[in-house]
MOPAC internal coordinates of N, CA, C and O (Angstrom, degrees):
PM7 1SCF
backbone

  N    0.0000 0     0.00 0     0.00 0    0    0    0
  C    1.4484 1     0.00 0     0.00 0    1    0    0
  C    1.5214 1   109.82 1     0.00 0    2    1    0
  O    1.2310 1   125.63 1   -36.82 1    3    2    1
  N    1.1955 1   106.79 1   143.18 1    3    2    1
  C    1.7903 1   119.74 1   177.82 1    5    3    2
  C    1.3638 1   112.34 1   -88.92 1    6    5    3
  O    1.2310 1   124.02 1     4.49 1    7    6    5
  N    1.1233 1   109.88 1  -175.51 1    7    6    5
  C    1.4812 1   124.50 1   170.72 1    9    7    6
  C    1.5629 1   101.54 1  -140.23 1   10    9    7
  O    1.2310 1   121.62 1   -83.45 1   11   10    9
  N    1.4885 1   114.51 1    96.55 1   11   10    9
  C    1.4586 1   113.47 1  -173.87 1   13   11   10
  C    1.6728 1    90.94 1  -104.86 1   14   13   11
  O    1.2310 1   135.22 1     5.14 1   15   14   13
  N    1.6223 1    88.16 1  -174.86 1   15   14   13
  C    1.6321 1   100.91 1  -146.84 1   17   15   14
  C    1.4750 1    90.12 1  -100.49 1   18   17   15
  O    1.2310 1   110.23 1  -169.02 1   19   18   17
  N    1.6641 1   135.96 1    10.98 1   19   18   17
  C    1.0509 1   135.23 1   156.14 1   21   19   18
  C    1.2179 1    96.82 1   -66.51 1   22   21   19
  O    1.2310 1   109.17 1   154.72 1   23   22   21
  N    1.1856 1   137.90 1   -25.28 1   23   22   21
  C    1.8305 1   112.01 1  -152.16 1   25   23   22
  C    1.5597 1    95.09 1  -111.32 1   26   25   23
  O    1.2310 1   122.96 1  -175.64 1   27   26   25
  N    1.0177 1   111.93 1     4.36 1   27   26   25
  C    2.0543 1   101.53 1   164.95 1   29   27   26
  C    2.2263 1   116.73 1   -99.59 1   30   29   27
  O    1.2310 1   135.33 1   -53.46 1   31   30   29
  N    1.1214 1    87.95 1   126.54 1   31   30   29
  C    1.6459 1   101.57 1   170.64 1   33   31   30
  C    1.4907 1    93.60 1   -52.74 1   34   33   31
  O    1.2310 1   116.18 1   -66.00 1   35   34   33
  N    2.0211 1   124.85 1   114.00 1   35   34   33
  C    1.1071 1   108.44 1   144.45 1   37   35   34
  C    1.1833 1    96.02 1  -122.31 1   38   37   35
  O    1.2310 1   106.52 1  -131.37 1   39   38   37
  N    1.7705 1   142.67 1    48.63 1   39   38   37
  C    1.1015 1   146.92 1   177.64 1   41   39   38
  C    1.0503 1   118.16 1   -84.42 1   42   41   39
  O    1.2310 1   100.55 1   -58.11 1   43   42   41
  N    1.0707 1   152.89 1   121.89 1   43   42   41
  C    1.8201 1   147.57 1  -174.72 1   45   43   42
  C    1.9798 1    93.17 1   -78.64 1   46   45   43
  O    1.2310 1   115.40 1   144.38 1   47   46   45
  N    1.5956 1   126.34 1   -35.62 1   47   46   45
  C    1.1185 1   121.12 1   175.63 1   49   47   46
  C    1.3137 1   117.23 1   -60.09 1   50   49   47
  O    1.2310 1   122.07 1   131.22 1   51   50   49
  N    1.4057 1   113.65 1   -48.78 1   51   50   49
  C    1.6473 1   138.37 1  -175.15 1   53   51   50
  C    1.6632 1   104.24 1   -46.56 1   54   53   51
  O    1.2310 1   138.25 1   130.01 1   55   54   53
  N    1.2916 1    82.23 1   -49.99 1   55   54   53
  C    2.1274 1    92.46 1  -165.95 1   57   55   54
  C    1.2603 1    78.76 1   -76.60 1   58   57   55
  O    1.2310 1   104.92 1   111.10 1   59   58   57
  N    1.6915 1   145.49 1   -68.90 1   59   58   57
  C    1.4147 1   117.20 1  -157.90 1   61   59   58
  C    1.6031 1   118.91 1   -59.85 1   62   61   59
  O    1.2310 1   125.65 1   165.24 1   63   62   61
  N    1.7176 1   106.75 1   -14.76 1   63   62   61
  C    1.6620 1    99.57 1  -176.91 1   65   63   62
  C    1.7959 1    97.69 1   -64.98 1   66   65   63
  O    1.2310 1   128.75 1   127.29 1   67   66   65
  N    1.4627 1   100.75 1   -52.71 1   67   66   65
  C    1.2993 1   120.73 1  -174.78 1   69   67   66
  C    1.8704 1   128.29 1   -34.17 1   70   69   67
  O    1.2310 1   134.40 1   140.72 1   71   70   69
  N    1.4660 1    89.77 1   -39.28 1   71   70   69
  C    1.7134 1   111.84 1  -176.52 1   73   71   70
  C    1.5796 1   114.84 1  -103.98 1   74   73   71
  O    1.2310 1   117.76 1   134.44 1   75   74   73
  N    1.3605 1   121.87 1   -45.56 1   75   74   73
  C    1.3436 1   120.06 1  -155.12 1   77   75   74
  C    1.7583 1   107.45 1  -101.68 1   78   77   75
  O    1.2310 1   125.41 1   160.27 1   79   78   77
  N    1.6656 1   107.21 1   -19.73 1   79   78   77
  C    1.4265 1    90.30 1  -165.57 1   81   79   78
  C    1.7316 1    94.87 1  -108.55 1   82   81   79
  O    1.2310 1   126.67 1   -25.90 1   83   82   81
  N    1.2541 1   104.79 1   154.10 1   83   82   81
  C    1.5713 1   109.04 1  -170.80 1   85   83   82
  C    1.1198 1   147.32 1   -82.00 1   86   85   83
  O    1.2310 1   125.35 1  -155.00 1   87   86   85
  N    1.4234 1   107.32 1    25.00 1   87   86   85
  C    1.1842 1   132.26 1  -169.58 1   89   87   86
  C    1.5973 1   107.04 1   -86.03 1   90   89   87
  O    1.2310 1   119.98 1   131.60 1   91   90   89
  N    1.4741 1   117.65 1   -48.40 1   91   90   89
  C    1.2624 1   114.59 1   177.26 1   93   91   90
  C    1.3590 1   112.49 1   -45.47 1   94   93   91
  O    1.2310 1   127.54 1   -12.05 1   95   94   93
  N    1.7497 1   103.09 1   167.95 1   95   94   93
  C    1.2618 1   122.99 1  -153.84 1   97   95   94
  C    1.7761 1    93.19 1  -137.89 1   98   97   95
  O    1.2310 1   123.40 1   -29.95 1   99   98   97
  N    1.1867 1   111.08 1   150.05 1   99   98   97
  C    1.4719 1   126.16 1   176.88 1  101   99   98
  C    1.5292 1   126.47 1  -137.49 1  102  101   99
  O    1.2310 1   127.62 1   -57.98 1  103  102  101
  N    1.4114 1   102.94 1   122.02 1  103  102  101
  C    1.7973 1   100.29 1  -165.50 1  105  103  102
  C    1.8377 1    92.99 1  -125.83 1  106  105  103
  O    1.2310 1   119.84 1   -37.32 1  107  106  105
  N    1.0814 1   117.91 1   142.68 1  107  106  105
  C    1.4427 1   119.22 1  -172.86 1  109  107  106
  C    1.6598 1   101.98 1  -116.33 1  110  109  107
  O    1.2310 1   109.58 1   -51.72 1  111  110  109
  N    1.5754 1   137.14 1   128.28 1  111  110  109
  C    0.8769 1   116.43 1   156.52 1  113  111  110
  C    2.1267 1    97.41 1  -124.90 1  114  113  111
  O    1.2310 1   122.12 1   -77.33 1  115  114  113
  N    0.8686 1   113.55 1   102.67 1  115  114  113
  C    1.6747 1   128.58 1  -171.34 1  117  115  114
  C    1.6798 1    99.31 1   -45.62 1  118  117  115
  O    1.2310 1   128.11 1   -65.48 1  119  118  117
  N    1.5541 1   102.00 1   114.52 1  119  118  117
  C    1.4944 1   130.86 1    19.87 1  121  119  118
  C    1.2270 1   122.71 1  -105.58 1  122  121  119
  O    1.2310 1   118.11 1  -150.09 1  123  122  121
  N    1.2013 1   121.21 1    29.91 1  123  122  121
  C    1.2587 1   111.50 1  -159.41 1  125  123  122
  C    2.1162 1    94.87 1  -139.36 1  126  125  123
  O    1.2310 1   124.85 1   -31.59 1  127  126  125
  N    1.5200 1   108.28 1   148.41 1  127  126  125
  C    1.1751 1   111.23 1  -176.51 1  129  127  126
  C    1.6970 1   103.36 1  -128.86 1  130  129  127
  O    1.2310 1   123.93 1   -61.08 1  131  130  129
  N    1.6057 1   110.06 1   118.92 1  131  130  129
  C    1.5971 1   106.14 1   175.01 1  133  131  130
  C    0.9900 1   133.14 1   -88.67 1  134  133  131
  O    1.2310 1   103.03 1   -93.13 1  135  134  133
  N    1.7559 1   148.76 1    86.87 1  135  134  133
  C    1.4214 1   127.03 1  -162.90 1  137  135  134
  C    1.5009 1   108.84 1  -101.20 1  138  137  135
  O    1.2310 1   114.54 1   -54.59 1  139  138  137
  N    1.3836 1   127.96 1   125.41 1  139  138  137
  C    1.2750 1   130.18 1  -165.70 1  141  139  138
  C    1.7287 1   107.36 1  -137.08 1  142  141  139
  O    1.2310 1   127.76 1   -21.88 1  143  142  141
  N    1.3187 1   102.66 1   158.12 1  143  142  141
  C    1.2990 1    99.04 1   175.46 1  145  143  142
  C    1.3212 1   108.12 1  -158.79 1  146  145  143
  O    1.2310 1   115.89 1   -22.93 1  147  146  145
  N    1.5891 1   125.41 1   157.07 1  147  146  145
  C    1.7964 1   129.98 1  -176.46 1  149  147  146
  C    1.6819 1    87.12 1   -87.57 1  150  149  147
  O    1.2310 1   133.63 1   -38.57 1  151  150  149
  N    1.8119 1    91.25 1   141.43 1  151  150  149
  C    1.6334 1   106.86 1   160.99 1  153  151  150
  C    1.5893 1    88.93 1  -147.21 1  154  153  151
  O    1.2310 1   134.69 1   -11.76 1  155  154  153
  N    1.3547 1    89.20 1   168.24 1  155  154  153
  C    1.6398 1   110.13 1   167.85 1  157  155  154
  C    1.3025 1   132.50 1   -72.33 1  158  157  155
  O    1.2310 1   113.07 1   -58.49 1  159  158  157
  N    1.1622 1   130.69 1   121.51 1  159  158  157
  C    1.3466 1   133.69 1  -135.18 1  161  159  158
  C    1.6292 1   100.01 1   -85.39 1  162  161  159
  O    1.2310 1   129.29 1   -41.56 1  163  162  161
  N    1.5101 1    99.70 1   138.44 1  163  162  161
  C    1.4194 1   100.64 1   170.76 1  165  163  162
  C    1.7592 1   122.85 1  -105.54 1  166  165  163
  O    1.2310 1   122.83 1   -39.34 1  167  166  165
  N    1.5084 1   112.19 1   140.66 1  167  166  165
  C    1.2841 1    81.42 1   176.52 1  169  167  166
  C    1.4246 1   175.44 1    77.52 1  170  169  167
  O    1.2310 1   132.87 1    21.27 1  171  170  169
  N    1.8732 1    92.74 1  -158.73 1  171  170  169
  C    1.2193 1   102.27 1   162.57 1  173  171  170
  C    1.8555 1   135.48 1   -84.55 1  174  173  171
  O    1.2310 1   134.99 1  -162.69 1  175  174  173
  N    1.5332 1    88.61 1    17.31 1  175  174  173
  C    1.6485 1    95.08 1  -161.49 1  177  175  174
  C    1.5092 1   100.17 1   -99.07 1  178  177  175
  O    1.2310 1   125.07 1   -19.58 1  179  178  177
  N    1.3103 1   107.87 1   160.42 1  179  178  177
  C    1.8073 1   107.62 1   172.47 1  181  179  178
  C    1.7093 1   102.41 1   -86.73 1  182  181  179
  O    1.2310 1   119.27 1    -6.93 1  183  182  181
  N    1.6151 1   119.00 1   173.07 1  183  182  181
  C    1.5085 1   125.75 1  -159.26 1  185  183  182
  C    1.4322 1   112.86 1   -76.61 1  186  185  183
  O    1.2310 1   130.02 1   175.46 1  187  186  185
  N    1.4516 1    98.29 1    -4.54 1  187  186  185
  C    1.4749 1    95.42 1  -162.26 1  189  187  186
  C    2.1550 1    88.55 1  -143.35 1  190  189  187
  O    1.2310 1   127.47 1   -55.41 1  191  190  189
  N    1.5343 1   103.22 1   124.59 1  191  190  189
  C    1.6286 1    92.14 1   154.14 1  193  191  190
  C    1.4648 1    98.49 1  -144.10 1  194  193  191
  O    1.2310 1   132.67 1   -13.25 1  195  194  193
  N    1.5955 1    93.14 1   166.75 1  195  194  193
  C    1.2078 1   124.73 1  -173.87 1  197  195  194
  C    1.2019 1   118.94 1   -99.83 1  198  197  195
  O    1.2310 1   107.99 1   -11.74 1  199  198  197
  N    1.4059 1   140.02 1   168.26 1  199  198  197
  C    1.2846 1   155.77 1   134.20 1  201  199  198
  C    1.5529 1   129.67 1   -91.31 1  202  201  199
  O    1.2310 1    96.82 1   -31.65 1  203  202  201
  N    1.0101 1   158.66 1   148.35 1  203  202  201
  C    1.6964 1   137.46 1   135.18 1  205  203  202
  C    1.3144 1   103.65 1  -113.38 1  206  205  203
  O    1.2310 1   124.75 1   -64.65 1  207  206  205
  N    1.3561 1   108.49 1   115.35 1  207  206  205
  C    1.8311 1   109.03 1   153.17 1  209  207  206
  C    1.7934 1   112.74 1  -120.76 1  210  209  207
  O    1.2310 1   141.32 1   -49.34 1  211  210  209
  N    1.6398 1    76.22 1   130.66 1  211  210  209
  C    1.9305 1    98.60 1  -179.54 1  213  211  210
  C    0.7148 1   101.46 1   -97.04 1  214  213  211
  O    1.2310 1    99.61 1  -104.44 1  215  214  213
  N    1.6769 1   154.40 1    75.56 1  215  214  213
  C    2.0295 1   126.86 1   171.48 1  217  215  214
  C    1.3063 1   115.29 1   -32.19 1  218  217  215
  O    1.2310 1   132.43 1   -35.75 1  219  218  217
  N    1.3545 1    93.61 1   144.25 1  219  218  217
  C    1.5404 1   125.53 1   153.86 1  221  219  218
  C    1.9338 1   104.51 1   -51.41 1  222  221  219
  O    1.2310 1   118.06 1   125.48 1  223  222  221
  N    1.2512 1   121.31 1   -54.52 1  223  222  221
  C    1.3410 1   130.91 1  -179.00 1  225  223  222
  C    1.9526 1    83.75 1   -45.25 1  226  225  223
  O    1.2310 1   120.62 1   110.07 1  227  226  225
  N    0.9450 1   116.43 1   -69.93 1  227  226  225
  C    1.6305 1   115.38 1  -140.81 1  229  227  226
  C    1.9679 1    98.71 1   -64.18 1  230  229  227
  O    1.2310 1   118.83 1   126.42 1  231  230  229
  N    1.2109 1   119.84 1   -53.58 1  231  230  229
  C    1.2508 1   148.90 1   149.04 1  233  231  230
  C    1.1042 1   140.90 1  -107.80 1  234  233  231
  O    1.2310 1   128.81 1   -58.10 1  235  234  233
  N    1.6825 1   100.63 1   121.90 1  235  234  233
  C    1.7092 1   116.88 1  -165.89 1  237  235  234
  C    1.3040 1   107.83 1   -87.39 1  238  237  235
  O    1.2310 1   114.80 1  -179.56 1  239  238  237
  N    1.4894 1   127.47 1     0.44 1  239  238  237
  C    1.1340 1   106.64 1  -169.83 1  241  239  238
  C    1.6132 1   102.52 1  -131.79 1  242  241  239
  O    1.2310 1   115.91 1   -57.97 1  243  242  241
  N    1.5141 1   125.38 1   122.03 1  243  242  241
  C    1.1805 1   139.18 1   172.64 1  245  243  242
  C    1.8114 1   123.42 1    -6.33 1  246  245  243
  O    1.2310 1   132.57 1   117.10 1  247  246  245
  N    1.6690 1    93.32 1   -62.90 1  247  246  245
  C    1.4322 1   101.32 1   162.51 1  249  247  246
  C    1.5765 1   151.63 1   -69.16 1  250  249  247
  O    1.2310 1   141.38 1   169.98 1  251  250  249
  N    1.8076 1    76.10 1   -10.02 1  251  250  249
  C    1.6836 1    81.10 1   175.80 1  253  251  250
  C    1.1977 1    92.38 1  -101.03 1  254  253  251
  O    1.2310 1   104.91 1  -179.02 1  255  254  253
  N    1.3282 1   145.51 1     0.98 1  255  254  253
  C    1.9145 1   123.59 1  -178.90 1  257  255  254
  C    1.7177 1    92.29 1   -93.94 1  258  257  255
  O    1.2310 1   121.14 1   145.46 1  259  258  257
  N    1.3157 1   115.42 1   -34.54 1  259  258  257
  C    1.5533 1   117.11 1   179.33 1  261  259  258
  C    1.4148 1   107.56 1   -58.07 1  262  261  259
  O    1.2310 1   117.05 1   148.26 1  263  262  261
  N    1.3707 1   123.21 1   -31.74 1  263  262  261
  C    1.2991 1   111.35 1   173.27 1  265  263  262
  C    1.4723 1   111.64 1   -79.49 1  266  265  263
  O    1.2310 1   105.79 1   147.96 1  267  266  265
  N    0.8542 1   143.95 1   -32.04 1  267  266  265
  C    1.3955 1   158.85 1  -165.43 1  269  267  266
  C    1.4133 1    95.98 1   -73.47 1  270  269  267
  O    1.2310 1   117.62 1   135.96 1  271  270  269
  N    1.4030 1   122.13 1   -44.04 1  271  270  269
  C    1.8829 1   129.00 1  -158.27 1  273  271  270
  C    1.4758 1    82.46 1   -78.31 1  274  273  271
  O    1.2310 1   110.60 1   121.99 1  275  274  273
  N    1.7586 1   135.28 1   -58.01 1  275  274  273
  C    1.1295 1   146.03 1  -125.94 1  277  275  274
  C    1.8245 1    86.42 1   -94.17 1  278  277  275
  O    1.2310 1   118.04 1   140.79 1  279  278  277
  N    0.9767 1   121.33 1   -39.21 1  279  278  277
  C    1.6675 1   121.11 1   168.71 1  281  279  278
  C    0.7876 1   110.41 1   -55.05 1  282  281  279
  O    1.2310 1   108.67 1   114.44 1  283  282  281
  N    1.6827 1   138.79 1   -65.56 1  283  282  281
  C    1.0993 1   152.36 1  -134.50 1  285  283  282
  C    2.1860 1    95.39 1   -79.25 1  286  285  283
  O    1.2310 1   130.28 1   134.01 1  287  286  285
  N    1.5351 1    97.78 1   -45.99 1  287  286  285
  C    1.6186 1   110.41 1  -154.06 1  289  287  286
  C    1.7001 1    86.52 1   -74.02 1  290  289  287
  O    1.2310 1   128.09 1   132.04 1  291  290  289
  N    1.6232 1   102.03 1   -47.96 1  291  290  289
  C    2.0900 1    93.40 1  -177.38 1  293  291  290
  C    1.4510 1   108.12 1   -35.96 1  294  293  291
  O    1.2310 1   125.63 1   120.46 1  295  294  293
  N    1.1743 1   106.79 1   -59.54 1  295  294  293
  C    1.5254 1   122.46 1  -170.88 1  297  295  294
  C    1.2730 1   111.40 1   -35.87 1  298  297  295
  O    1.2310 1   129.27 1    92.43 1  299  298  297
  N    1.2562 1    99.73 1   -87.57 1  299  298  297
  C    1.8802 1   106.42 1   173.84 1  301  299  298
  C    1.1674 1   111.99 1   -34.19 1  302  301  299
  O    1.2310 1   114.44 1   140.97 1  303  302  301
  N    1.2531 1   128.14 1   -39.03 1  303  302  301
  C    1.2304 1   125.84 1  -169.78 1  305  303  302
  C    1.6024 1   115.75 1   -58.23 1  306  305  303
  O    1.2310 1   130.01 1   128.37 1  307  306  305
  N    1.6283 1    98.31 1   -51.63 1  307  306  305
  C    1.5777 1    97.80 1  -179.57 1  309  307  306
  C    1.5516 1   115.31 1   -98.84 1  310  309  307
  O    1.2310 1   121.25 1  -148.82 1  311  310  309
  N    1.5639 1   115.21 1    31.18 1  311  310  309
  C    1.3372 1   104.30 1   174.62 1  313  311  310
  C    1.6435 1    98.80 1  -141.09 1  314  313  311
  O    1.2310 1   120.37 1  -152.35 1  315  314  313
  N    1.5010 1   116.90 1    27.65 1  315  314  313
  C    1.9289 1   131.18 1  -169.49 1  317  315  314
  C    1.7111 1    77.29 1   -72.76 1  318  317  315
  O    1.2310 1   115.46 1   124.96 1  319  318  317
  N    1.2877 1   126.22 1   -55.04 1  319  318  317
  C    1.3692 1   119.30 1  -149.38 1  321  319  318
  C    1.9424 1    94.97 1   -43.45 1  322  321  319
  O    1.2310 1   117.54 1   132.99 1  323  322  321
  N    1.1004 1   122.29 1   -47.01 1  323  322  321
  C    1.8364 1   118.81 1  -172.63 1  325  323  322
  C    1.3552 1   106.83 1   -41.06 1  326  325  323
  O    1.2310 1   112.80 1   167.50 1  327  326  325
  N    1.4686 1   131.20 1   -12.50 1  327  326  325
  C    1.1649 1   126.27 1  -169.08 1  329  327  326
  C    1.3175 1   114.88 1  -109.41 1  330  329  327
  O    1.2310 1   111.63 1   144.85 1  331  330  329
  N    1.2683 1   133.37 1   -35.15 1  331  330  329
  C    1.5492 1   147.92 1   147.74 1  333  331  330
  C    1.0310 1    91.52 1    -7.25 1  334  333  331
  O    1.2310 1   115.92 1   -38.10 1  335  334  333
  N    1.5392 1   125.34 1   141.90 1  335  334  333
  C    1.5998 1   146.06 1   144.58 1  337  335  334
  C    1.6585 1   108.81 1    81.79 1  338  337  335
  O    1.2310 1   123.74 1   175.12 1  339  338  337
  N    1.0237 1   110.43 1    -4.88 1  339  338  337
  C    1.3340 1   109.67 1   155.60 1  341  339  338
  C    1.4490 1   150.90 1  -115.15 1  342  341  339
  O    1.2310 1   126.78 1  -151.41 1  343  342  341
  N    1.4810 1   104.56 1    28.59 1  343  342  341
  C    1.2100 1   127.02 1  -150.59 1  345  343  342
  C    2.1263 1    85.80 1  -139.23 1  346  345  343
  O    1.2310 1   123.27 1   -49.10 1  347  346  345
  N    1.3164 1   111.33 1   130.90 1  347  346  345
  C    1.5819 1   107.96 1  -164.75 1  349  347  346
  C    1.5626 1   106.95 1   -82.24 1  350  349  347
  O    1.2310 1   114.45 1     3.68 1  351  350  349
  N    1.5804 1   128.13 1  -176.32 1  351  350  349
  C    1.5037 1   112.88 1  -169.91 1  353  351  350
  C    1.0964 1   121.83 1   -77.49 1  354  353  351
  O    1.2310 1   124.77 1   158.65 1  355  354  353
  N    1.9509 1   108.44 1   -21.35 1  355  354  353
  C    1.7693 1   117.79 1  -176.88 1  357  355  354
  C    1.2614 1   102.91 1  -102.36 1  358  357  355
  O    1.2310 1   117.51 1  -146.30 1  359  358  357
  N    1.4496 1   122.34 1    33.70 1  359  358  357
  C    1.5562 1   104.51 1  -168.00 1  361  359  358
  C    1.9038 1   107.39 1  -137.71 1  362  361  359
  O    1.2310 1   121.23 1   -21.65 1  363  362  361
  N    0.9955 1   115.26 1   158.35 1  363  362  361
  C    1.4469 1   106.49 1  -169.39 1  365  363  362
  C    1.6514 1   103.89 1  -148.75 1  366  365  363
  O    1.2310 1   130.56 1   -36.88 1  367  366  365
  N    1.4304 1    97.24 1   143.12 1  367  366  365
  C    1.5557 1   117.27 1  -151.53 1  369  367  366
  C    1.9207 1   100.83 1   -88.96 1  370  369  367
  O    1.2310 1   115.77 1   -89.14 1  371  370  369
  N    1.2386 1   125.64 1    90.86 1  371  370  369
  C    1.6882 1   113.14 1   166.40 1  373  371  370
  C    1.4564 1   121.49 1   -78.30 1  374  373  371
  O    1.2310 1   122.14 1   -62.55 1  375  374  373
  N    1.6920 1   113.52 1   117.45 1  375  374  373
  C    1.7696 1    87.04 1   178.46 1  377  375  374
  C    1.8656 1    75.89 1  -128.79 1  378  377  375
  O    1.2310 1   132.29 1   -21.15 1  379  378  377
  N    1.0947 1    93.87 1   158.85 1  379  378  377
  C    1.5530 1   137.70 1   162.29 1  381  379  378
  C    1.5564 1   130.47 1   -84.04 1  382  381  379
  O    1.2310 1    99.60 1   -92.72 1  383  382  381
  N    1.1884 1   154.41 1    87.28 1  383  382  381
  C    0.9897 1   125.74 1  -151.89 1  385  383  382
  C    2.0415 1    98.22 1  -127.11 1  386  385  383
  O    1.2310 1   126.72 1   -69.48 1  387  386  385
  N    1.6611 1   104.69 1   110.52 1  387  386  385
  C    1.5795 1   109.35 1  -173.11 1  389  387  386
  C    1.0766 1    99.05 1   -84.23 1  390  389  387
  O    1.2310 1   111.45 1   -32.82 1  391  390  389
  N    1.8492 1   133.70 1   147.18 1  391  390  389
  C    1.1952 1   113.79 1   119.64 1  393  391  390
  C    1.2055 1   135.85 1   -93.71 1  394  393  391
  O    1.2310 1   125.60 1   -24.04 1  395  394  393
  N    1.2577 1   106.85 1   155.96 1  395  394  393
  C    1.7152 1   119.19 1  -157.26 1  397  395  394
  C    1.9654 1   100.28 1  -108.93 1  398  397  395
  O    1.2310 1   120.79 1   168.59 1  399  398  397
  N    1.0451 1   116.10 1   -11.41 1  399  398  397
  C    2.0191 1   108.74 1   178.60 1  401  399  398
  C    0.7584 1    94.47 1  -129.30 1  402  401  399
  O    1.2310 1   128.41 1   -29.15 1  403  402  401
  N    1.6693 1   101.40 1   150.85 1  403  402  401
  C    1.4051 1   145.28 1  -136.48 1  405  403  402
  C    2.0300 1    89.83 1  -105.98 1  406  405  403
  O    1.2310 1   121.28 1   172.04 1  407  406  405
  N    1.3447 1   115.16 1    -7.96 1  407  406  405
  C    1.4812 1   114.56 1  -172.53 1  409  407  406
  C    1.6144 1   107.77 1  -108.07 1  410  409  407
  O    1.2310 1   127.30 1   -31.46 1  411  410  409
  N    1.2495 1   103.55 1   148.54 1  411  410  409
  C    1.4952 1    87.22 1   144.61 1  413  411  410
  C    1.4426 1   163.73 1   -97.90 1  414  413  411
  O    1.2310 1   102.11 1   -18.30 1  415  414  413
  N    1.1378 1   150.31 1   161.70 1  415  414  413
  C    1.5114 1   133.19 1  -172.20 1  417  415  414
  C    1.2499 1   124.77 1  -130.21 1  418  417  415
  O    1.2310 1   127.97 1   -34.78 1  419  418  417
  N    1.3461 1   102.27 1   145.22 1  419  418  417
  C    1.7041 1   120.64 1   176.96 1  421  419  418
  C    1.7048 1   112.95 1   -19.98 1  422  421  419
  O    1.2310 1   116.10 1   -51.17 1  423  422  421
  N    1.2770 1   125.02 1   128.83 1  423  422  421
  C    1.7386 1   110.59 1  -170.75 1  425  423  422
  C    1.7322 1   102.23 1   -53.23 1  426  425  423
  O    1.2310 1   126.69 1   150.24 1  427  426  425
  N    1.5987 1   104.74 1   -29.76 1  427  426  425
  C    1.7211 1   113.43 1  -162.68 1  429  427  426
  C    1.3878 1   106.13 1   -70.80 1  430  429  427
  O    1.2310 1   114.22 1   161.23 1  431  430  429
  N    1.3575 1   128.55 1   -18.77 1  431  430  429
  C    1.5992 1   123.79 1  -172.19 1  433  431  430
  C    1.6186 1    82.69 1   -91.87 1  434  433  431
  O    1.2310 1   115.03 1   140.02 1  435  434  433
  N    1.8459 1   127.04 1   -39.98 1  435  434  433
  C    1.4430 1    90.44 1  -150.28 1  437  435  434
  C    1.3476 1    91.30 1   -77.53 1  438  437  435
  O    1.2310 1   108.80 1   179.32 1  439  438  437
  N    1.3935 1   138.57 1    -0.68 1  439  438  437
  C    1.2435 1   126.73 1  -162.62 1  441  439  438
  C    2.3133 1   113.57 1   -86.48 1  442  441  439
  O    1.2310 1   144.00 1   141.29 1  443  442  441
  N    1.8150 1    70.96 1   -38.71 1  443  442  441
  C    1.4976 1    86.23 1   145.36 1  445  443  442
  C    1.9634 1   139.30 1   -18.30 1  446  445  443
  O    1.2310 1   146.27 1   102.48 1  447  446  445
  N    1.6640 1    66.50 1   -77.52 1  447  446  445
  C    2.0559 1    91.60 1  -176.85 1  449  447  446
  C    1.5950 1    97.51 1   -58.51 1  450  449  447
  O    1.2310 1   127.06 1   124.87 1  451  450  449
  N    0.9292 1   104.02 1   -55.13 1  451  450  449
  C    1.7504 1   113.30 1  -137.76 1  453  451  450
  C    1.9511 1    83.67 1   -78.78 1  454  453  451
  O    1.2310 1   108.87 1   149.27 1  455  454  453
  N    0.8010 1   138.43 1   -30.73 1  455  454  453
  C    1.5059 1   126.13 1   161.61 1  457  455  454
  C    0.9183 1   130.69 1   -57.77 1  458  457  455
  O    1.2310 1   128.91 1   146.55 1  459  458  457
  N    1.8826 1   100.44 1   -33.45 1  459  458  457
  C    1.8515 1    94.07 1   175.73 1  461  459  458
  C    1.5203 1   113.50 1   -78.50 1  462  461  459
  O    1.2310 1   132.88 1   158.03 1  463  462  461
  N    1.4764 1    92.73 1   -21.97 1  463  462  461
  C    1.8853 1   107.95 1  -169.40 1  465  463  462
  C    1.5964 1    86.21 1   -59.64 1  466  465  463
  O    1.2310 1   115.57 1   129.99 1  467  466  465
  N    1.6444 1   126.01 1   -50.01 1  467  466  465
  C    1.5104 1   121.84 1  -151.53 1  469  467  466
  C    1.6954 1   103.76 1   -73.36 1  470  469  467
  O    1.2310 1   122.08 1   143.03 1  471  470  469
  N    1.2032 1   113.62 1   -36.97 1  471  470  469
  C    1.6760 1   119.24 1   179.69 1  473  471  470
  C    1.4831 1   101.43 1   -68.34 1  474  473  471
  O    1.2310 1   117.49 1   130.45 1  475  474  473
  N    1.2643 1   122.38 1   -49.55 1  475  474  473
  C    1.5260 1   111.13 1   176.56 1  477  475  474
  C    1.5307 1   112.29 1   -59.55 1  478  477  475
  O    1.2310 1   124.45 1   145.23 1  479  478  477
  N    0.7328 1   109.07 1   -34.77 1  479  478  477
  C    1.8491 1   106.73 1   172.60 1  481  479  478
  C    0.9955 1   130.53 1   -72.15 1  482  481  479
  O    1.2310 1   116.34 1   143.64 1  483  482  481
  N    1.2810 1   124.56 1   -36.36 1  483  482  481
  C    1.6337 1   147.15 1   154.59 1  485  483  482
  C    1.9321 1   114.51 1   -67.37 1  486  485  483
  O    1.2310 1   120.23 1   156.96 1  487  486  485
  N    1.3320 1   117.16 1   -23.04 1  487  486  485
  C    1.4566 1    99.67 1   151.73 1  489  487  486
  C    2.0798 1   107.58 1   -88.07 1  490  489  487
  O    1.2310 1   124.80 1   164.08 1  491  490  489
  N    0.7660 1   108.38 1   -15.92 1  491  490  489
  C    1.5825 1   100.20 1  -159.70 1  493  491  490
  C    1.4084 1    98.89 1   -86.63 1  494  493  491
  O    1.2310 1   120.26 1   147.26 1  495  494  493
  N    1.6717 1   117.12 1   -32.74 1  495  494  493
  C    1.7374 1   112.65 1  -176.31 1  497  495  494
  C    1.6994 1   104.93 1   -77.62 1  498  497  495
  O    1.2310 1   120.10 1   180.00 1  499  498  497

């Protein structure tokens, strides 16, 4: 499985559906925090997109949030299948994915998080 460029939020609408209106939902498993929410599917987009934001606050230096983004995206990548079949035919999945520590971690813990983050999301959607 890929990671095509359908499945990343580069919508300035998407991120405002994503951030400003209150419907989203937020599940934290440290270090990492998921805020996601159901919209109506558009399109040309795939069922499910993503975000990654690393702060500048957490890491000052370019290469260490790129490593952090580049962990985070492997991951999802080979564990998107948890989300399949639970997401309806007109409807489309936004998650967000922050990190919240200032360290970094083993690829196996973040791969860890981000599975439980994906099963909790996939019973709750």
């Amino acid at each position: 499985m890929t990671f095509r460029k359908q499945e990343r939020i580069v919508s300035k609408q998407l991120i405002e559906t994503l951030f400003d209106k209150g419907d989203s939902q937020s599940l934290v498993a440290y270090p990492l925090r998921a805020i996601y929410t159901k919209t109506e599917r558009r399109t040309d987009c795939a069922e499910t997109q993503i975000l990654i934001s690393v702060p500048k606050k957490r890491f000052k230096h370019a290469v260490d949030r790129n490593r952090v983004k580049r962990q985070v995206r492997e991951t999802y990548r080979k564990n998107k299948h948890l989300l399949s079949g639970h997401i309806g035919e007109d409807k489309q999945l936004l998650i967000a994915f922050v990190w919240l520590s200032d360290m970094h971690c083993p690829t196996t813990e973040v791969e860890k998080r981000i599975v439980s983050l994906l099963k909790k999301i996939a019973s709750k959607a």
